[in-house]
C-alpha positions in Angstrom: 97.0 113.2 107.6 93.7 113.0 109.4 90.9 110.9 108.5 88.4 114.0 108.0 91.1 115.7 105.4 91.1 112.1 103.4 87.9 111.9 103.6 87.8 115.7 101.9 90.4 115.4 99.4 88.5 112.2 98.4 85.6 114.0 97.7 87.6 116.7 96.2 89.5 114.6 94.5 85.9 112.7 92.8 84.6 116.3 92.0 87.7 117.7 90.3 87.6 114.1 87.9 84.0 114.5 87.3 83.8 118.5 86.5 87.8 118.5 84.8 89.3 114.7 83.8 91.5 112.6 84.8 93.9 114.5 87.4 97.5 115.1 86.1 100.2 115.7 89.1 100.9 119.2 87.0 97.5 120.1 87.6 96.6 122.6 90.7 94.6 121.1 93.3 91.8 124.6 93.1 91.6 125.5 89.5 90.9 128.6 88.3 87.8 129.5 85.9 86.0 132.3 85.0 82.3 133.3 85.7 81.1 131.7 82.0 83.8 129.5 81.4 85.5 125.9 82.1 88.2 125.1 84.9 91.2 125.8 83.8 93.4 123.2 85.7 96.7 124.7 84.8 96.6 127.9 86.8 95.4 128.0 90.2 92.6 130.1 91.3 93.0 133.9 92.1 91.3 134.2 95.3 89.6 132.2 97.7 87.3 134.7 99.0 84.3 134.3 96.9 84.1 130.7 97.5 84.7 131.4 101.3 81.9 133.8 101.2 79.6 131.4 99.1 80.0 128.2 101.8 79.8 131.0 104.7 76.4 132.0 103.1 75.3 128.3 102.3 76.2 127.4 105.7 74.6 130.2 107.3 76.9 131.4 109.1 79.4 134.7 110.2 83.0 134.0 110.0 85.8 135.9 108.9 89.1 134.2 107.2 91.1 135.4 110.2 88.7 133.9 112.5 89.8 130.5 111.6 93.5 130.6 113.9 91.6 132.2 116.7 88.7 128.8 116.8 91.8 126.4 116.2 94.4 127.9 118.8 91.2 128.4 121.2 90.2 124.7 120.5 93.9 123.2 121.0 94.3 124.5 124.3 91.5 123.5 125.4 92.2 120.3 124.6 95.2 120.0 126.3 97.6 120.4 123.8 101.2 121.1 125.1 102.4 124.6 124.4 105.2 124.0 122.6 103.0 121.8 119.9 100.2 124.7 119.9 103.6 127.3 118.6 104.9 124.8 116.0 101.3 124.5 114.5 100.3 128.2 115.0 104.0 129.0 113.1 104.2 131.5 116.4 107.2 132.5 118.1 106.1 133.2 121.2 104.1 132.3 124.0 102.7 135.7 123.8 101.1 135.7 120.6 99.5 131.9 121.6 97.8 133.6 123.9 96.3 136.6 122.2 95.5 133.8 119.6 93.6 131.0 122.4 90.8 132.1 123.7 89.5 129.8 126.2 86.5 130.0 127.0 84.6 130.6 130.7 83.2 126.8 130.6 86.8 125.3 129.5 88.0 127.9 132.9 85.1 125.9 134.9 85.7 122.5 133.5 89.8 123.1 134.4 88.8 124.1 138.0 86.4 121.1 138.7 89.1 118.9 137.3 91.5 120.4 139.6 89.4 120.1 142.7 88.2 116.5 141.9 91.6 115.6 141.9 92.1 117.1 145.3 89.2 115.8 146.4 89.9 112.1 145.3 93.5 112.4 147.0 91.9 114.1 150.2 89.3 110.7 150.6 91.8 108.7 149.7 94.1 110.0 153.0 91.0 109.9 155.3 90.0 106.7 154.3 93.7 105.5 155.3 93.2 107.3 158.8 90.1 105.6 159.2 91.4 102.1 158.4 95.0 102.4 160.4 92.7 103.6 163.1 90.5 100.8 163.1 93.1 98.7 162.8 94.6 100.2 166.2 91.1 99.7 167.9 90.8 95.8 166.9 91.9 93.5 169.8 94.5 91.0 169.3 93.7 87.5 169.8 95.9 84.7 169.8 
């Protein structure tokens, strides 16, 4: 578990004994409860799409549910993460649906790129500067 989803469930965890009681391990973690009503912690809630819609509002911003794998598979590849790790977490069974699900993005393209040619730049100094020390080397007069 990640430190950010402790740190959530904490939170979620303080709300749900503040608003409901005590937790019991029966209980559902999201409650259901009608418009006028209390939680009802004994049957889970019926749809997440109001709350999603209510935070999406709050937050001020446009999002769709199924925009959600898109941003995550996007964000994993960019960040490096091997393939086979990116299908096991997606629950994909091909390398062809990971990549109509990652999006990388024209910077990440740019960033990749510079990496690669620093890395051929630092190994193509790195060859000169041998030339130019073997050489110097060769140009040095003995003395005994």
């Amino acid at each position: 578990m990640t430190a950010n989803l402790r740190a959530v469930l904490t939170q979620h965890a303080a709300w749900y004994e503040s608003n409901i009681g005590p937790i019991q391990p029966e209980w559902f973690v999201f409650p259901s409860r009608n418009r006028f009503g209390p939680f009802d912690p004994t049957t889970p809630v019926g749809s997440l799409m109001a709350p999603w819609y209510t935070a999406l509002k709050q937050a001020k911003v446009k999002c769709r549910p199924h925009d959600l794998p898109h941003t995550f598979c996007t964000k994993m590849a960019e960040a490096g993460v091997p393939e086979g790790t990116m299908l096991d977490m997606m629950g994909h069974m091909s390398t062809a649906m990971l990549r109509r699900y990652s999006h990388v993005r024209a910077q990440a393209r740019r960033e990749a790129m510079d990496a690669v040619e620093a890395r051929y730049n630092q190994k193509r100094v790195a060859k000169v500067s041998a030339k130019v020390d073997s050489s110097e080397d060769e140009q040095k007069p003995v003395t005994h």
